[in-house]
C-alpha positions as CSV (number, residue, x, y, z in Angstrom):
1,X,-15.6,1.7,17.8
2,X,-14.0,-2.1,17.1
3,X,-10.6,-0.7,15.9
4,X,-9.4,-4.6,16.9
5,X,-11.9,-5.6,13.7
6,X,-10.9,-2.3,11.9
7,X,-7.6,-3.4,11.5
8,X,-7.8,-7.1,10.8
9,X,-10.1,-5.8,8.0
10,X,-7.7,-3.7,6.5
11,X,-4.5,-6.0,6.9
12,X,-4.0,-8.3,4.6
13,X,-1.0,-10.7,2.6
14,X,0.0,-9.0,-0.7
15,X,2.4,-10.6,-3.3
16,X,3.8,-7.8,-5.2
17,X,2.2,-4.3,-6.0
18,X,-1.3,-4.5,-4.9
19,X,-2.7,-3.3,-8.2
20,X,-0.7,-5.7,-9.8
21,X,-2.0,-8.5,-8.3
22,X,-5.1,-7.2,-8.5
23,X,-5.3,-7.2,-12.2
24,X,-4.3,-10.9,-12.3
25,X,-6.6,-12.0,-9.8
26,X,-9.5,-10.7,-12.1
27,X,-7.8,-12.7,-14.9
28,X,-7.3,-15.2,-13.3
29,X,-11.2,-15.1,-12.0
30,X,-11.9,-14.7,-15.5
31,X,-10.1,-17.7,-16.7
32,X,-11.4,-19.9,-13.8
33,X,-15.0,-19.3,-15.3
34,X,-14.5,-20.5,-18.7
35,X,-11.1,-22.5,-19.3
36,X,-9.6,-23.5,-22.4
37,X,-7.0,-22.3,-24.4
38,X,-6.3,-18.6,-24.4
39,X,-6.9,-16.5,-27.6
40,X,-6.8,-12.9,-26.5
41,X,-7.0,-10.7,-23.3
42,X,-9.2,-7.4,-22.7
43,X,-8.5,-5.3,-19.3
44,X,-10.4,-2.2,-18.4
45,X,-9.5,-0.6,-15.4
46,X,-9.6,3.0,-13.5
47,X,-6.7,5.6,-14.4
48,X,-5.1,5.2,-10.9
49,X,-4.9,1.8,-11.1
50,X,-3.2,1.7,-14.8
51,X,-0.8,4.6,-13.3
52,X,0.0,2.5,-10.2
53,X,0.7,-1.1,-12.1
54,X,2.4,0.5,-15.5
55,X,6.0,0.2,-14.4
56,X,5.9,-2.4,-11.2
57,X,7.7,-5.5,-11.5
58,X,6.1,-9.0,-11.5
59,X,6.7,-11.3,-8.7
60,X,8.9,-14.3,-9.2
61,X,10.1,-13.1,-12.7
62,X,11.8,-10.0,-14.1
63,X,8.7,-8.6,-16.4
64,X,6.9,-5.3,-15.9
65,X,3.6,-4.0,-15.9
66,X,0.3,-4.5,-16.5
67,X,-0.2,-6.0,-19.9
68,X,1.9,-8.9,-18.3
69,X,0.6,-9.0,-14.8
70,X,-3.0,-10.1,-16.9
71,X,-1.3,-12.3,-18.7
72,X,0.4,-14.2,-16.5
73,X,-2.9,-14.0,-14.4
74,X,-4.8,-15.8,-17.1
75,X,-1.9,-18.5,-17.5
76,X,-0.8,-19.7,-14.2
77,X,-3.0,-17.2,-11.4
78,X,-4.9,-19.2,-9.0
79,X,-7.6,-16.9,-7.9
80,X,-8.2,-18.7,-4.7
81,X,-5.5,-17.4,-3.1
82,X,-6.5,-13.6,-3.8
83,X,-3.6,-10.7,-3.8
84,X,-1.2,-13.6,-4.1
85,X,-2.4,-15.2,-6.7
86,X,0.7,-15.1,-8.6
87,X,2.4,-17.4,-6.1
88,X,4.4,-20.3,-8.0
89,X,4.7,-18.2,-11.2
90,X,7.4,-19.7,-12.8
91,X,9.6,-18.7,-16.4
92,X,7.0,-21.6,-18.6
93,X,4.5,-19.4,-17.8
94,X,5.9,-16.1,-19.1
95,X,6.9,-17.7,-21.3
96,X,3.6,-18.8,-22.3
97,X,2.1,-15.2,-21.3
98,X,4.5,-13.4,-24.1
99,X,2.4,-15.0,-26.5
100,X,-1.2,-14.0,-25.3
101,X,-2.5,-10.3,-26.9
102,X,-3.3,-7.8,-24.3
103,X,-5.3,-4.9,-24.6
104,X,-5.5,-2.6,-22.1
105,X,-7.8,0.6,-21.5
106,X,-8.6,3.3,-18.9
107,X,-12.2,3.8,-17.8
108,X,-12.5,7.4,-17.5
109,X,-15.4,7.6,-16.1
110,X,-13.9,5.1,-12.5
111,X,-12.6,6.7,-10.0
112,X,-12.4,4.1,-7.8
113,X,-10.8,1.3,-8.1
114,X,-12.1,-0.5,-11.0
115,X,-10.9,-3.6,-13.3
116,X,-13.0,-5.8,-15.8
117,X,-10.5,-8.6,-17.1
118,X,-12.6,-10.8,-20.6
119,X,-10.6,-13.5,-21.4
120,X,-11.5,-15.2,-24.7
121,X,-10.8,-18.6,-25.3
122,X,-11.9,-21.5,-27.1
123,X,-14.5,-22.5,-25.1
124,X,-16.2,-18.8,-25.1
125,X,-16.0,-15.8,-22.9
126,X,-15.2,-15.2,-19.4
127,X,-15.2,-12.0,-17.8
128,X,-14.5,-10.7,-14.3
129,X,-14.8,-7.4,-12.7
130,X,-13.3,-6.5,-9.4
131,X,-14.7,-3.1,-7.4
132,X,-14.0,-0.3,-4.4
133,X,-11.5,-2.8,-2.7
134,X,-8.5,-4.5,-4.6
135,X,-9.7,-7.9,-3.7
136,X,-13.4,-7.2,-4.3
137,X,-14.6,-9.5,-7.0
138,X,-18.3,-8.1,-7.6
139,X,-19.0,-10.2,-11.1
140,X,-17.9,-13.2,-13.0
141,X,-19.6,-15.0,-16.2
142,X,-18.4,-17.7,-18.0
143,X,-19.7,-17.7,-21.9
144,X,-23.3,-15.8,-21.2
145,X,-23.4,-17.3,-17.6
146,X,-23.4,-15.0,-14.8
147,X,-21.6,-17.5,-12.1
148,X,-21.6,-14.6,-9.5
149,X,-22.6,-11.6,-9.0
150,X,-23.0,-9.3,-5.8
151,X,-24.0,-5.6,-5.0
152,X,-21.6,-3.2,-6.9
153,X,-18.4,-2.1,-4.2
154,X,-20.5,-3.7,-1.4
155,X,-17.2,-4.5,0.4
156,X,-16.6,-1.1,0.5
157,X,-20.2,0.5,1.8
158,X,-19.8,-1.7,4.8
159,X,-16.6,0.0,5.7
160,X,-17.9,3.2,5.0
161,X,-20.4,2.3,8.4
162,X,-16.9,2.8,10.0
163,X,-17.6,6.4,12.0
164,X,-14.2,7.8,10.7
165,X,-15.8,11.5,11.3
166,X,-16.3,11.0,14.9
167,X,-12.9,9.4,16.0
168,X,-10.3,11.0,17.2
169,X,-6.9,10.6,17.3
170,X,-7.2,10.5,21.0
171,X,-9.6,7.6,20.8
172,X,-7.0,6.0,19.0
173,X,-3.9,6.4,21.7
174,X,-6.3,5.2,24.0
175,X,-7.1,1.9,22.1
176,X,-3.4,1.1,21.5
177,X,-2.3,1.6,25.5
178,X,-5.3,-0.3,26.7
179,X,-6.4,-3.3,24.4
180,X,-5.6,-6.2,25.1
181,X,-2.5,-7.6,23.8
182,X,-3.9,-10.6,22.2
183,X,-6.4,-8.7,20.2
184,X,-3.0,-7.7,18.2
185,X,-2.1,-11.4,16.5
186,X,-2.3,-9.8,12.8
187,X,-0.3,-6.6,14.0
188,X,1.9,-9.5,14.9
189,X,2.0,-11.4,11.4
190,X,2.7,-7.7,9.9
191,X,5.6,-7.2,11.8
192,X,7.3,-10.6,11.1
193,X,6.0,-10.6,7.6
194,X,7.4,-7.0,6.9
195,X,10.9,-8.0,8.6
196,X,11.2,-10.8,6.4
197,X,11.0,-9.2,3.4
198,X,13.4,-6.6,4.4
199,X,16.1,-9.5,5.2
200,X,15.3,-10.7,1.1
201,X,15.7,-7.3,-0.1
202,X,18.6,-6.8,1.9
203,X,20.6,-8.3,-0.5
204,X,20.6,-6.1,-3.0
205,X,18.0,-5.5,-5.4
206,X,15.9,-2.6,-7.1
207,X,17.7,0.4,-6.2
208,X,19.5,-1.1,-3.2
209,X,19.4,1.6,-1.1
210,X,20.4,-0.1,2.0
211,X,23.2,-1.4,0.3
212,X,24.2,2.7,-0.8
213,X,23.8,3.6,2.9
214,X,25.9,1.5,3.7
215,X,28.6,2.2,1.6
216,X,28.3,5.9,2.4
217,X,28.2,4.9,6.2
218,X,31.9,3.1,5.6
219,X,32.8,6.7,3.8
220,X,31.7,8.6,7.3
221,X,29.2,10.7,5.3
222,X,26.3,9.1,7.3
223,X,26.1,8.0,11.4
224,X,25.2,4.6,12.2
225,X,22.4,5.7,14.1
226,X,18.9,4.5,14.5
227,X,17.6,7.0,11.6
228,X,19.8,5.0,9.2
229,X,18.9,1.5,11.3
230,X,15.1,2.6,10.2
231,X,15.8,3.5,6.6
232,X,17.9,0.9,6.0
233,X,15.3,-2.1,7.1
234,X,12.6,-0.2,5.5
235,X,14.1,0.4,1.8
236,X,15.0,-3.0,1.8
237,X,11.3,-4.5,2.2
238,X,10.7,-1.5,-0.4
239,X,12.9,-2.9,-3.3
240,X,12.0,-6.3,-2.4
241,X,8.4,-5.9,-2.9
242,X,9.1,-3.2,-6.0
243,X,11.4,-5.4,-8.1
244,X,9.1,-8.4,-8.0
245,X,10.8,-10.7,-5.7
246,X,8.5,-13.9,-5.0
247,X,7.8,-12.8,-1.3
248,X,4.6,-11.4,0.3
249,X,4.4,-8.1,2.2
250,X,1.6,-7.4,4.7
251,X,-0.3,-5.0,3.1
252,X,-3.2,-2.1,4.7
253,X,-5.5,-0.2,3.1
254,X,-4.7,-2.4,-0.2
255,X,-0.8,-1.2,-0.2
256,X,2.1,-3.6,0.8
257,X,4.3,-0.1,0.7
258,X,2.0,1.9,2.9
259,X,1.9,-1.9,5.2
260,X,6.0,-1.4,4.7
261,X,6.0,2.4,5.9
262,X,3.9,2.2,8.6
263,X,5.5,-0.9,10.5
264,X,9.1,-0.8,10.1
265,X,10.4,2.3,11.2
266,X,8.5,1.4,14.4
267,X,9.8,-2.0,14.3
268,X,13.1,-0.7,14.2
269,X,13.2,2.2,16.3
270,X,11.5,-0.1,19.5
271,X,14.3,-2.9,18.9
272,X,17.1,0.0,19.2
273,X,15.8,1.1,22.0
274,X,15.0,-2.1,23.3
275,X,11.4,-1.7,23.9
276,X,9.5,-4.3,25.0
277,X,8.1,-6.7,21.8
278,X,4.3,-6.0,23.8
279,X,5.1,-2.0,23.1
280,X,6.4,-2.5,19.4
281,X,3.0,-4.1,18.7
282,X,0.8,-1.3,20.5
283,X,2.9,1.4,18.2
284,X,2.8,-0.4,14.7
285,X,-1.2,-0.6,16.1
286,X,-1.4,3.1,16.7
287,X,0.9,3.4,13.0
288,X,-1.5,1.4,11.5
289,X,-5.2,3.1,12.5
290,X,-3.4,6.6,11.4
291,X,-2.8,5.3,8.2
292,X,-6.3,3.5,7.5
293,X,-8.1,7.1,8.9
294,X,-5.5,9.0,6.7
295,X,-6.1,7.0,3.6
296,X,-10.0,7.0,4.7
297,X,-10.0,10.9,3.3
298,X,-6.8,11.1,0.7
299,X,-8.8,7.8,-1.2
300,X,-7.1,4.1,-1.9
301,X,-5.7,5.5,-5.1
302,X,-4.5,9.4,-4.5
303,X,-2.6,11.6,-6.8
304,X,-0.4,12.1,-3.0
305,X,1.7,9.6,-2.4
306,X,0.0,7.8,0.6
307,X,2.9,5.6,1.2
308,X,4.5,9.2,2.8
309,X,1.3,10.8,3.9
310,X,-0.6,8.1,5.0
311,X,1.7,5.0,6.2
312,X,4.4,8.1,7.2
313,X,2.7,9.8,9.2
314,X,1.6,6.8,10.9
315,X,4.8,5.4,11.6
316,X,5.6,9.2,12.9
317,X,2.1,8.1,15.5
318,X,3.8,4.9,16.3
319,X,7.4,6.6,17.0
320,X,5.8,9.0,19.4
321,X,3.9,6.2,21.5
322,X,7.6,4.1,21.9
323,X,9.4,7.9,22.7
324,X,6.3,8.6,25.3
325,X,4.4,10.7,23.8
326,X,0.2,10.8,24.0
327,X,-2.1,12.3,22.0
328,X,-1.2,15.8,21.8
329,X,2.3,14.9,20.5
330,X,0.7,12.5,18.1
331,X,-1.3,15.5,16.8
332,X,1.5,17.4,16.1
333,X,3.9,15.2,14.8
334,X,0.7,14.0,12.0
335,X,0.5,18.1,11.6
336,X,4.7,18.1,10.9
337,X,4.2,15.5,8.4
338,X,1.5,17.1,6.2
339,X,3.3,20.3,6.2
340,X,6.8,19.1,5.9
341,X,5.7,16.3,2.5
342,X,2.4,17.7,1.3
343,X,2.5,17.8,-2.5
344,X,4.5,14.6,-2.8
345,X,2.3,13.0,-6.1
346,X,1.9,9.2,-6.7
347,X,3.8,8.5,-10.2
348,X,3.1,4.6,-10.0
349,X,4.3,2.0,-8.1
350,X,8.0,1.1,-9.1
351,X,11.6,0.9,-7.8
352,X,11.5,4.8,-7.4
353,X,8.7,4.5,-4.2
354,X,12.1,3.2,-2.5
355,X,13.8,6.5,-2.7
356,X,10.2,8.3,-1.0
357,X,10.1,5.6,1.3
358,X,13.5,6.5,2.2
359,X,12.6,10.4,2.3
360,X,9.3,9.0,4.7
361,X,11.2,7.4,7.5
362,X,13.2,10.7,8.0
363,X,10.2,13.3,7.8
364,X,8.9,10.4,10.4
365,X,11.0,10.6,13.1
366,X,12.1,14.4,12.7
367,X,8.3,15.1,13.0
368,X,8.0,12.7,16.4
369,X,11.4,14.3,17.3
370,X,9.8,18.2,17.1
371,X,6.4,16.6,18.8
372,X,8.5,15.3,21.7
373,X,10.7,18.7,21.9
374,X,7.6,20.5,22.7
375,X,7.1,22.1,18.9
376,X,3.8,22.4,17.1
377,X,3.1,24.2,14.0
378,X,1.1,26.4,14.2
379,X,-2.7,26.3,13.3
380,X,-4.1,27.4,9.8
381,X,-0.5,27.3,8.7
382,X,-0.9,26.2,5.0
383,X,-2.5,23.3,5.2
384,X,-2.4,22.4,8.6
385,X,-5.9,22.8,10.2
386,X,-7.2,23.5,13.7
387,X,-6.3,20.0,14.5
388,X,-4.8,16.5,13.3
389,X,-7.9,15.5,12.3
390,X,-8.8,18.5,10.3
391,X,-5.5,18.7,8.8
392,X,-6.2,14.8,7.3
393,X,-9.2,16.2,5.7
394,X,-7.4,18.9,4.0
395,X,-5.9,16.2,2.8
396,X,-8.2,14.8,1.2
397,X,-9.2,17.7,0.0
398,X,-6.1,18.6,-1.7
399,X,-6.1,15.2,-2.9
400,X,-9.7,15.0,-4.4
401,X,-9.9,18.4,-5.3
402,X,-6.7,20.3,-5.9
403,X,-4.7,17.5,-7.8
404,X,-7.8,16.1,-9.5
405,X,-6.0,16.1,-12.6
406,X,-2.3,14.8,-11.5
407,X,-3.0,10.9,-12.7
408,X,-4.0,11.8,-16.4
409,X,-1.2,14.6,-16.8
410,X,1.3,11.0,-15.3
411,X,-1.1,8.3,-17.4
412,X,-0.2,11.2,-20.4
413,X,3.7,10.6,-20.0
414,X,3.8,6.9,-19.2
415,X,1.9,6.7,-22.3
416,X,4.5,8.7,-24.2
């Protein structure tokens, strides 16, 4: 198994919420194939989708949700750049966007992800549909003209050749302790990307929760230890992505927050411990194939918030490798985070993902904490299977199955 090419695949810039801009890149596609000037807008997308984009904020400007992020796509997107296509966004084009009529709709019968953007114009039609993969543009036209068109989610078949059944958490220890360090350049870019961000969001925006930590920590109500250290950096990346600051996160498995959650509270805990930077990158490696192989069986866009369940329990995988720990204590602490945060739903992406972000980091490392102390739930407790691995699926499971209806009861009160 290439878990080197597994990850590169799977990590990837994102300029705001992913879903946001992935609705602009498919207006912006849209645009690109038929120019002119701008009469109306048309989005159809999945449920999951709408419920993740409806309340996130709009990089580089202080708007909200979807109807903007396709307008603003149309206007000013470059769709060359992908998931940061809204790079250089400035206030002439919201302006401008205010003006354009959005309609929006939910294709009940996606439910993967799924968005058709048709821009009208006055030079004709142009439409572009992205599928399976936020990125994955599968058709454009331009007035009647089919400019491209490709095999429907083919992106996404070819990573479903990944063996994800027949790999084991042990398989994936043993890749992070033994590959080569230079096969590890993108974990790299997360890293320093990820940091970044939490030194812009540091300042105080969204909810601010480092900013409430701290003032709490001056009050003596919380330690200055390295919990706080890893909540702190991490909730800062989280509002700086959430309220639409002009900065990129590095994004896996099409989320800058699960990118956020499964990277910094390794980052953080290996620089307080003064870990070599060669061991950080092996355990945001680990981090980050738990997430992919988590989110593999919960689905891109799960009624459970896979920020927690997927980039948490990784970053509880990466915080065992820098405490010692092998595969067995991995196991566990993956089986302490499904039974300790199971049930936590997806309401959207929005400044609130920084307060489960926050709870994340701290069911993180108290999960690695009981795996390195020798505890293990026990087996067929709840959800927790016979192993880590079958525990993920029940995940999925839970996710596919048991909360089938969660996003329309949510896409019902957003659209109160």
């Amino acid at each position: 198994m290439d878990f080197t090419q597994l990850l590169k695949s799977e990590i990837r810039p994102a300029l705001g919420v992913t879903e946001v801009g992935a609705i602009a890149l498919a207006t912006a596609r849209a645009y690109g194939a038929v120019g002119g000037e701008i009469l109306y807008i048309e989005v159809q997308m999945n449920g999951g989708l709408f419920k993740n984009s409806f309340s996130c904020g709009i990089p580089g400007t202080n708007e909200l949700g979807c109807k903007m992020a396709a307008a603003l796509g149309a206007v000013g997107g470059k769709w060359e750049l992908g998931l940061e296509c809204l790079k250089g966004i400035n206030q002439e084009h919201v302006e401008k966007a205010k003006k354009i009529p959005v309609a929006i709709s939910i294709a009940e019968d996606k439910d993967t992800i799924y968005i058709q953007g048709e821009i009208t114009t006055t030079r004709g039609v142009g439409i572009a549909r992205i599928e399976g993969i936020h990125d994955n543009i599968t058709y454009v036209a331009g007035d009647d003209e089919i400019l491209f068109q490709t095999k429907k989610g083919v992106e996404e078949e070819e990573k479903e050749l990944v063996p994800f059944d027949a790999i084991s958490i042990a398989d994936m220890v043993e890749y992070a302790s033994s590959v080569s360090i230079e096969e590890l350049d993108v974990i790299k870019e997360m890293t320093e990307m990820n940091c970044k961000l939490s030194q812009v969001g540091a300042v105080g925006v969204g909810l601010a929760i480092s900013s409430t930590l701290d003032a709490f920590r001056k009050k003596g109500i919380l330690g200055n230890d390295m919990i706080y250290d890893a909540q702190r950096l991490t909730c800062s990346a989280m509002d700086a992505r959430l309220s639409g600051l002009p900065d990129p996160a590095m994004s896996i498995v099409g989320s800058g927050s699960h990118g956020i959650l499964c990277s910094l509270p390794v980052v953080s805990y290996g620089r307080n411990i003064e870990a070599s930077e060669e061991a950080i990158l092996r355990a945001v490696a680990l981090s980050g194939l738990v997430t992919i192989y988590s989110k593999h069986y919960t689905g891109r866009l799960s009624p459970l918030c896979g920020c927690v369940l997927g980039g948490g329990s990784g970053a509880a995988a990466g915080l065992v490798f820098l405490m010692g720990g092998g595969a067995t204590e991995v196991s566990n602490a993956i089986n302490h985070m499904a039974a300790n945060l199971t049930g936590m739903i997806c309401d959207g992406g929005s400044i609130g993902c920084s307060l489960k972000a926050s709870a994340g980091v701290y069911s993180a490392f108290l999960s690695a904490m009981l795996a390195m102390n020798h505890t293990a739930i026990p087996q067929y407790l709840g959800v927790v299977g016979s192993s880590a691995e079958e525990t993920v699926k029940n995940l999925g499971r839970i996710s596919a199955e048991g909360m089938s209806g969660m996003d329309r009861i949510i896409i019902d009160i957003m659209q109160r």
